[in-house]
C-alpha positions, 0 to 999 in steps of 0.5 A: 488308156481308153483302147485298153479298156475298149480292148478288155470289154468283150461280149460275156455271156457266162459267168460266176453267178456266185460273186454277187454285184451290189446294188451300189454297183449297179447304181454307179454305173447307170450314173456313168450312163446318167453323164453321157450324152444324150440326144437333144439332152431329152435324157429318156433312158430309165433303168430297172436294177437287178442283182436279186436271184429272184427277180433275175430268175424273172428276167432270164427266160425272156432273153435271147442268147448269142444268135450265131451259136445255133445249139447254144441257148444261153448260160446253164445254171451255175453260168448265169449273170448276177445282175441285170439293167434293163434299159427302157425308154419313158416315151412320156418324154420322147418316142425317138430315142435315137442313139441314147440306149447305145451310148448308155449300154458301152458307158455301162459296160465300160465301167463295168470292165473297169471294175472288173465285170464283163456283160453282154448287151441283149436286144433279143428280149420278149418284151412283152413278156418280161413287162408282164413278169415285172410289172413294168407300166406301159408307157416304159418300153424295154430297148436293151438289156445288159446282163453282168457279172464275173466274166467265165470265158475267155474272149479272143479277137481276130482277123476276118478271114479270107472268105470275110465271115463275121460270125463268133465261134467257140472252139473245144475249150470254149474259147469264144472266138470274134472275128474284126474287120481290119482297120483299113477295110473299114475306113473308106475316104 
């Protein structure tokens, strides 16, 4: 059922770097992106593909990694994703993606948990930076970028507490703890 696969797809930010993802991996999966909706059916999402050390090696430093965690500063190595798909937007076609990016991240990652990855969505790139390290020509401009791979850290969902933070936390084993509001604090009518 889709709430189970909803409810395995958490936020992974570390991995086993030493299980490779293939590249027929990575291109079954922008597919999934490919066939979801797309806003005016413009379909302006182009996609970079990574699961080469090298490229990656590329694409980490200029990522941002999980603001709340104030003293971590991202996966060390041996914790590293496999791959990357970097998700950008052909503004030859349209400059206003509206949500497109969104749909194409959480149908990505969905199929990856189905094939038993995890991934986290980064919005925090230095991206005229990264353009630059991968020649990325100007009329692409870089929206999100997924990081994937094995899953190395557990994931647990909980209740907002009484004083109603929403910041993730990891506690001593390096659990990963992500408070969720309660359904009926959400639905307002």
């Amino acid at each position: 059922m889709i709430r189970d696969l909803i409810l395995r797809n958490r936020t992974r930010r570390r991995f086993h770097p030493e299980v490779a993802i293939r590249l027929e991996s990575l291109r079954e999966l922008v597919d999934l992106a490919r066939l979801s909706p797309s806003a005016a059916n413009l379909q302006p999402l182009r996609y970079i593909l990574s699961c080469d050390p090298q490229k990656n090696a590329l694409i980490f430093p200029h990522l941002g990694w999980a603001g709340y965690l104030k003293d971590w500063h991202g996966p060390e190595e041996g914790e590293r994703p496999s791959a990357y798909i970097i998700i950008l937007a052909d503004t030859r076609i349209s400059r206003a993606i509206d949500c497109d990016h969104g749909i194409a991240a959480q149908s990505i990652l969905l199929g990856a948990t189905e094939m038993g990855l995890g991934g986290c969505i980064i919005a925090s790139i230095r991206k005229r930076e990264l353009s630059r390290a991968l020649d990325i020509p100007h009329y692409y401009q870089i929206l999100l970028i997924l990081a994937l791979g094995r899953p190395k850290e557990r994931v647990v969902i909980e209740g907002v507490g009484p004083d109603g933070d929403v910041k993730y936390w990891r506690n001593g084993e390096g659990v990963h703890h992500v408070p969720k509001r309660r359904l009926d604090d959400i639905i307002v009518g």
